[in-house]
C-alpha positions as a Markdown table, in Angstrom:
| # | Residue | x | y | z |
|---|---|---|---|---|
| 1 | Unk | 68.1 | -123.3 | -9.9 |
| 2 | Unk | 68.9 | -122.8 | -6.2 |
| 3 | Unk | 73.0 | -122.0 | -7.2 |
| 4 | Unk | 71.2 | -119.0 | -9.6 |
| 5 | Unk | 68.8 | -118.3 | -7.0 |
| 6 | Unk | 71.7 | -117.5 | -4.4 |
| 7 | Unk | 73.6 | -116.2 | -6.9 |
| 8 | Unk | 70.9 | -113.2 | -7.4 |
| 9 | Unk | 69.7 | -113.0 | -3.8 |
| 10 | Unk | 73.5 | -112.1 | -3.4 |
| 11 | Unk | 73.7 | -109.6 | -6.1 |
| 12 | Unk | 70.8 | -107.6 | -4.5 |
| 13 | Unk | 72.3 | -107.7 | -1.4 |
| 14 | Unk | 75.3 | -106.1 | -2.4 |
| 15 | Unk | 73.1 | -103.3 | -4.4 |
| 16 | Unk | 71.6 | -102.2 | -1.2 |
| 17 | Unk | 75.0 | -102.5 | 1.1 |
| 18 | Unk | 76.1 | -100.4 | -2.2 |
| 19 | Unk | 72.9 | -98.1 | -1.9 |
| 20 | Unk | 72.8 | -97.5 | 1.6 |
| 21 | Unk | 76.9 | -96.6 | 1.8 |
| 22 | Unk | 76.1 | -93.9 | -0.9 |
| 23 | Unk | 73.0 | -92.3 | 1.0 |
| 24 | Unk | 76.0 | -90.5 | 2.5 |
| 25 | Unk | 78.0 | -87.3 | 0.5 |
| 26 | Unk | 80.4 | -84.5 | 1.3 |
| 27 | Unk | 80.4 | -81.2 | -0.1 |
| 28 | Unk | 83.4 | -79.1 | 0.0 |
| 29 | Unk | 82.7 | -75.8 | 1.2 |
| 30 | Unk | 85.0 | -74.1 | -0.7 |
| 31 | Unk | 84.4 | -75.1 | -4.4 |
| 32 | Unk | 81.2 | -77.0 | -4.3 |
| 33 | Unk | 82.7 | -80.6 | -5.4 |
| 34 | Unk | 80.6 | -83.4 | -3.9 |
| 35 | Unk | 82.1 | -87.0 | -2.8 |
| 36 | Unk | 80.6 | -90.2 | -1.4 |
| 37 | Unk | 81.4 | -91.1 | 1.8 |
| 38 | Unk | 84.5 | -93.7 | 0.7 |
| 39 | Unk | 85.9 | -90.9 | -2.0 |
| 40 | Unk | 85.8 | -88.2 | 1.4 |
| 41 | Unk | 88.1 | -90.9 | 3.4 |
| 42 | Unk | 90.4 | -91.1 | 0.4 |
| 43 | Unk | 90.5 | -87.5 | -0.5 |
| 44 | Unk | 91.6 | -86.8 | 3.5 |
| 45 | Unk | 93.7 | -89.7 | 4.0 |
| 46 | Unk | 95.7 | -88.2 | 0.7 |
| 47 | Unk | 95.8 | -84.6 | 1.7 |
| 48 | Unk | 97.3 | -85.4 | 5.3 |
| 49 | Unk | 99.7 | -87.7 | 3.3 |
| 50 | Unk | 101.2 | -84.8 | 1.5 |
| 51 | Unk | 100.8 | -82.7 | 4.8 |
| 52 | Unk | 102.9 | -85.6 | 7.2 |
| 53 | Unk | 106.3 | -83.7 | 5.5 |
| 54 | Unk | 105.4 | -80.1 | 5.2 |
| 55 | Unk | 105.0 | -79.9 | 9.3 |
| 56 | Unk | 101.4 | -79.3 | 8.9 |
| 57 | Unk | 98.8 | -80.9 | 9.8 |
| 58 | Unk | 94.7 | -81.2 | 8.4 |
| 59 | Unk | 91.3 | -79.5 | 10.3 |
| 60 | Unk | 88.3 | -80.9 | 9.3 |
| 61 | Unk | 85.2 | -78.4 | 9.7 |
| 62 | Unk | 81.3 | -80.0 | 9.3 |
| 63 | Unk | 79.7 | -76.8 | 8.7 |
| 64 | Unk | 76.5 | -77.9 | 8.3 |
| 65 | Unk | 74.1 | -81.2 | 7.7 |
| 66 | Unk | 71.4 | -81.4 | 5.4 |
| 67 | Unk | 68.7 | -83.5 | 3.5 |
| 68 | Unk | 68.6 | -84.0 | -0.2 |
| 69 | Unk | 66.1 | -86.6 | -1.3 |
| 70 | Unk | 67.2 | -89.7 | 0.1 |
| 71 | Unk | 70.6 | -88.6 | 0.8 |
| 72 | Unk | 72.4 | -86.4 | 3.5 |
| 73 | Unk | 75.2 | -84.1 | 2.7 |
| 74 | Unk | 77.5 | -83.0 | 5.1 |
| 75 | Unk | 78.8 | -79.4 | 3.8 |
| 76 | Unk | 82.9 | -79.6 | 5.1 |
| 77 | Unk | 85.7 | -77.2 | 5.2 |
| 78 | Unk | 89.4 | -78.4 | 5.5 |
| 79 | Unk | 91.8 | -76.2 | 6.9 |
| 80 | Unk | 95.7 | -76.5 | 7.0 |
| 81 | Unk | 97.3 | -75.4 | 9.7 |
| 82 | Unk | 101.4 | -75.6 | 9.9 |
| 83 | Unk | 103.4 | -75.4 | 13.5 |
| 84 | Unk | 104.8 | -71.7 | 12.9 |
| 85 | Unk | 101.0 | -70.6 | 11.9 |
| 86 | Unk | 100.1 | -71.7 | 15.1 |
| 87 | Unk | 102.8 | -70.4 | 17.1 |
| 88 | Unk | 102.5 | -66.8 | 15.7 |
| 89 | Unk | 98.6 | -67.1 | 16.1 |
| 90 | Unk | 99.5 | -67.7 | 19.6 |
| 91 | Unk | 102.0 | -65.1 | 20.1 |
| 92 | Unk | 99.5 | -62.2 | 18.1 |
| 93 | Unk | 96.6 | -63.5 | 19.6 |
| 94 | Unk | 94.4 | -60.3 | 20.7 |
| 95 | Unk | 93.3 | -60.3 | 24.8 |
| 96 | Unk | 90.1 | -61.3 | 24.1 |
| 97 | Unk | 90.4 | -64.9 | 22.9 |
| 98 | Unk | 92.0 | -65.5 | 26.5 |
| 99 | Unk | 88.7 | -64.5 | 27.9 |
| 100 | Unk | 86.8 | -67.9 | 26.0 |
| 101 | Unk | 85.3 | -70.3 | 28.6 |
| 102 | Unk | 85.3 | -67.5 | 31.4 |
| 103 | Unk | 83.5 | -64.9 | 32.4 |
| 104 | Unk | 82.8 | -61.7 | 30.4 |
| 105 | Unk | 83.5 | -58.7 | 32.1 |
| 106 | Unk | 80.2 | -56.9 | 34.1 |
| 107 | Unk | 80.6 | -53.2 | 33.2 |
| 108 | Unk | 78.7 | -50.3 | 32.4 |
| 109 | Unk | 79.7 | -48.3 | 28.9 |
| 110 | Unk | 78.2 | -45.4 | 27.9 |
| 111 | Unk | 75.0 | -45.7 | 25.3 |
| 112 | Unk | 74.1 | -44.0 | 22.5 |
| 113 | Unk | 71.2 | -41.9 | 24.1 |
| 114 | Unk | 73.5 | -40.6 | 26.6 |
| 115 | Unk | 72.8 | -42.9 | 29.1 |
| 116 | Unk | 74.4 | -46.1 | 30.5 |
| 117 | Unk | 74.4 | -49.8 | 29.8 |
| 118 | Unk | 74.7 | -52.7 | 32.0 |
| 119 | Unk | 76.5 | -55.4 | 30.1 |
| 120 | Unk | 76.8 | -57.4 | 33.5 |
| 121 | Unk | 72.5 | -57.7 | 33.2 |
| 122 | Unk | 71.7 | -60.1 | 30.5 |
| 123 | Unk | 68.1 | -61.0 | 31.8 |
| 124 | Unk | 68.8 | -64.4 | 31.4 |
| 125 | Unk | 69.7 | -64.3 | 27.2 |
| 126 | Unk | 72.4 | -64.9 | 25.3 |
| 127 | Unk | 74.5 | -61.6 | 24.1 |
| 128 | Unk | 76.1 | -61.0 | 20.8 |
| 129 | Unk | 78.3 | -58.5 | 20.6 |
| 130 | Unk | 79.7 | -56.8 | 17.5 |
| 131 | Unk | 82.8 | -54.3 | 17.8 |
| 132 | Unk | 83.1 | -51.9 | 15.1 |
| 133 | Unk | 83.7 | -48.7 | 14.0 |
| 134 | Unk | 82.5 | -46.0 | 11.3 |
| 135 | Unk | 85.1 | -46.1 | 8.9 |
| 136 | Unk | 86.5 | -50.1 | 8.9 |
| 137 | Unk | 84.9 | -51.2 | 5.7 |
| 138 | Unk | 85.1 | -54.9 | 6.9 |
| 139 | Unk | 82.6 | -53.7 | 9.8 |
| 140 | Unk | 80.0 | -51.4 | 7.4 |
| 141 | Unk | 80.0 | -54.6 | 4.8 |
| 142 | Unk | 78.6 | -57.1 | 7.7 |
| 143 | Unk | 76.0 | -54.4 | 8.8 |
| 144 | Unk | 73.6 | -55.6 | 6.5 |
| 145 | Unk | 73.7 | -59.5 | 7.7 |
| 146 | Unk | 74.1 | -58.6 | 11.1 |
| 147 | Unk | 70.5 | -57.0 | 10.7 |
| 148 | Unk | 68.9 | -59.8 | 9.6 |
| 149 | Unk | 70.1 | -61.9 | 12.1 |
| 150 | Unk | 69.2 | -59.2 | 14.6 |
| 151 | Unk | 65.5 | -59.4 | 13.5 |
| 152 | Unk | 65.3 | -63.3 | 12.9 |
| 153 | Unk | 66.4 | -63.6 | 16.6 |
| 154 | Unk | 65.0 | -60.7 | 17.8 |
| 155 | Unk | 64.5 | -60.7 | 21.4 |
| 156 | Unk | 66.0 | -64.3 | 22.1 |
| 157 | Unk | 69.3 | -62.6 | 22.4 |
| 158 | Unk | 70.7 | -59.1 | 22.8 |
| 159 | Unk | 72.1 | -57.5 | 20.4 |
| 160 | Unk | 74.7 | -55.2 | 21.2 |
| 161 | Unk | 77.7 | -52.7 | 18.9 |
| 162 | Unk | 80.7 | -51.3 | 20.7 |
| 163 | Unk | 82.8 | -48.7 | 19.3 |
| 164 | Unk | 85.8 | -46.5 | 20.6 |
| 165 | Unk | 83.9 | -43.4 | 18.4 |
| 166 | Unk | 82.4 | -40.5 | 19.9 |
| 167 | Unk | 78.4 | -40.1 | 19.9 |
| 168 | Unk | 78.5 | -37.7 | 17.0 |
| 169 | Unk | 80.6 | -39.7 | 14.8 |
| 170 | Unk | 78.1 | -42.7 | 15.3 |
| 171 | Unk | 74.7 | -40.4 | 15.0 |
| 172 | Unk | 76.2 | -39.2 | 11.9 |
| 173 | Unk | 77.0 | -42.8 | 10.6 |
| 174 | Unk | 73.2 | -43.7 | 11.3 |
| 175 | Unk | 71.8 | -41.4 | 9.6 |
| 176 | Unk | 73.1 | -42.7 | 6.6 |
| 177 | Unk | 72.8 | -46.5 | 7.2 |
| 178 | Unk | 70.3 | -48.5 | 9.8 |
| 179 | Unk | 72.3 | -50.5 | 12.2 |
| 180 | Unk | 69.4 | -51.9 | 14.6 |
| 181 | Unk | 71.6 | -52.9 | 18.0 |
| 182 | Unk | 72.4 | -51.2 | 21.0 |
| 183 | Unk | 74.7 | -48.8 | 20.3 |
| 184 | Unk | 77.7 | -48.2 | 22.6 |
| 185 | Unk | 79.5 | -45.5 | 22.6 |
| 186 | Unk | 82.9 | -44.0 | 23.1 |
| 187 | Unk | 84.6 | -47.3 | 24.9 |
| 188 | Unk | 88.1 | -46.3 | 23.8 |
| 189 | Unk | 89.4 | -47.6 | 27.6 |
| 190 | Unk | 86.9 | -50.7 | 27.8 |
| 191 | Unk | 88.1 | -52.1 | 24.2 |
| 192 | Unk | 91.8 | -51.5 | 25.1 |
| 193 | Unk | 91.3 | -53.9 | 28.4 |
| 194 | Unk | 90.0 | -56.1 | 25.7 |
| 195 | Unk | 93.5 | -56.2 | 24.0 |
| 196 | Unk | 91.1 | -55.8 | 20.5 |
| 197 | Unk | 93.5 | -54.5 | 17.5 |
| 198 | Unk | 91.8 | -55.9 | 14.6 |
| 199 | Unk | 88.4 | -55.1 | 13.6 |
| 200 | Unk | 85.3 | -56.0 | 13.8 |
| 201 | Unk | 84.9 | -58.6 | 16.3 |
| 202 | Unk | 82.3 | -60.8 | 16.9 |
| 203 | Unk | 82.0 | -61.9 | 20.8 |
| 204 | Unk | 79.3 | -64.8 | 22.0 |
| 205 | Unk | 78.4 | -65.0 | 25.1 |
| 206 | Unk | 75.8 | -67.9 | 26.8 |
| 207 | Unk | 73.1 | -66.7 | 29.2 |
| 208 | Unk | 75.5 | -67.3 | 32.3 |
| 209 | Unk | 77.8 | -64.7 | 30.9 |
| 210 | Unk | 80.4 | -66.9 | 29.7 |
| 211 | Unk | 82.4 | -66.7 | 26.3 |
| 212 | Unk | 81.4 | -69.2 | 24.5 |
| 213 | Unk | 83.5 | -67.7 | 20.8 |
| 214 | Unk | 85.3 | -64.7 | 19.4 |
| 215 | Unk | 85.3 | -64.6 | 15.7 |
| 216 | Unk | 86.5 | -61.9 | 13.1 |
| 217 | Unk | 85.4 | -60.3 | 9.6 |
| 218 | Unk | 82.2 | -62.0 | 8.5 |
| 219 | Unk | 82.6 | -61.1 | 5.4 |
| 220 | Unk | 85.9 | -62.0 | 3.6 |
| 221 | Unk | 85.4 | -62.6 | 0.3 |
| 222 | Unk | 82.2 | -63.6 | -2.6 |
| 223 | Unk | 83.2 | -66.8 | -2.4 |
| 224 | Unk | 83.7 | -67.9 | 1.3 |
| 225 | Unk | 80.7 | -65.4 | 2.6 |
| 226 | Unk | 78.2 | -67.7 | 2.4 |
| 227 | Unk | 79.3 | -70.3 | 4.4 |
| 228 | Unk | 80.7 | -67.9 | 7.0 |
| 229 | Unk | 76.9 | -67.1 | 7.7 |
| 230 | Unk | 76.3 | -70.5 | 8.1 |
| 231 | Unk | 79.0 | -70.9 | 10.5 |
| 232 | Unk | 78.0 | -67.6 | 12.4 |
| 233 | Unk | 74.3 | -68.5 | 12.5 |
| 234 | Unk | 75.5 | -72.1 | 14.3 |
| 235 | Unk | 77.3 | -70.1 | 17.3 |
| 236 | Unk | 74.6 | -68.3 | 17.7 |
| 237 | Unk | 72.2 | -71.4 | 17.7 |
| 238 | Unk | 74.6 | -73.0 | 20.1 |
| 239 | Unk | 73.8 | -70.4 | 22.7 |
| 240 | Unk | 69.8 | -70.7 | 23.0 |
């Protein structure tokens, strides 16, 4: 009686070890497949086994953490990045990613309404800044999202658009389609300090003025748009 009494005491201990090592999944990003936490290990121990030969190497991404039921799924992204990818990213890299953990520069660019703007007074708040122009498709497709973050955050950060277009180009453009930041204007010179050559650029900046990340296209394709927003919505949590 006591050897079958052990027996099951045993059995239920290992259900719950069982249990409570499942309460933990992983969602890939990219085509929505789930795995427990021991299936995750496995699936990235064998993709940076077939990477150790290819000169490449495996980035793992936690885009985001959430609760369903009793379990928590971590949604993941894994990149591949190879030695020459990195190298020619480095070598191509725009101006602006040098300017990350530094300062961003205090200057005053001409506004919309004819006036001038002070990017170098932040009044103690985050900035976003989006840099764009008229006719880049990638830039009009993100419009959209970029309002909606603009009026979820509203005043907790300022929202500000840069362009190299002239004022009557841009009052033309918003007749046609709301784009509710602070609209800078003909910044041809500015930009060109910059070093930007591909558009549109997202630039955040912490309440001290520092870079804090430069991203790209928000929108790249239907199936990776999604969890770009989720990414772009944690940089900007990361600055409040």
């Amino acid at each position: 009686m006591k050897k079958t009494t052990s027996t099951l005491i045993l059995i239920i201990l290992t259900f719950i070890s069982c249990s409570q090592k499942d309460k933990l999944f992983y969602k890939d990003s990219f085509n929505g497949i789930i795995y427990t936490e021991s299936e995750y290990i496995e699936y990235k121990q064998t993709k940076s086994s077939e990477l150790q030969n290819k000169n490449s190497s495996l980035k793992e991404y936690i885009i985001e953490q959430y609760k369903s039921k009793d379990s928590t799924i971590n949604l993941f992204k894994l990149n591949t990045i190879t030695k020459s990818r990195v190298t020619t990213q480095k070598t191509n890299q725009e101006k602006i990613y040098s300017l990350i953990g530094k300062e961003f520069p205090k200057v005053k660019l001409k506004h919309l309404d004819g006036k001038y703007y002070d990017l170098g007074i932040n009044n103690n708040k985050p900035t976003f800044i989006n840099i764009w122009y008229t006719n880049c498709k990638p830039c009009v497709a993100e419009i959209d999202f970029l309002n909606e973050i603009k009026k979820e955050y509203q005043d907790k950060i300022n929202f500000v658009a840069i362009t190299f277009e002239s004022k009557n180009v841009v009052d033309k453009f918003l007749k046609k389609k709301q784009f509710d930041f602070i609209q800078i204007v003909e910044s041809k010179n500015f930009l060109h300090e910059l070093g930007i050559k591909l558009y549109p650029k997202s630039i955040f900046i912490n309440s001290s003025n520092i870079v804090d990340e430069v991203k790209g296209a928000l929108i790249l394709n239907q199936e990776k748009t999604e969890s770009h927003k989720i990414e772009f919505k944690k940089y900007l949590e990361k600055l409040l």
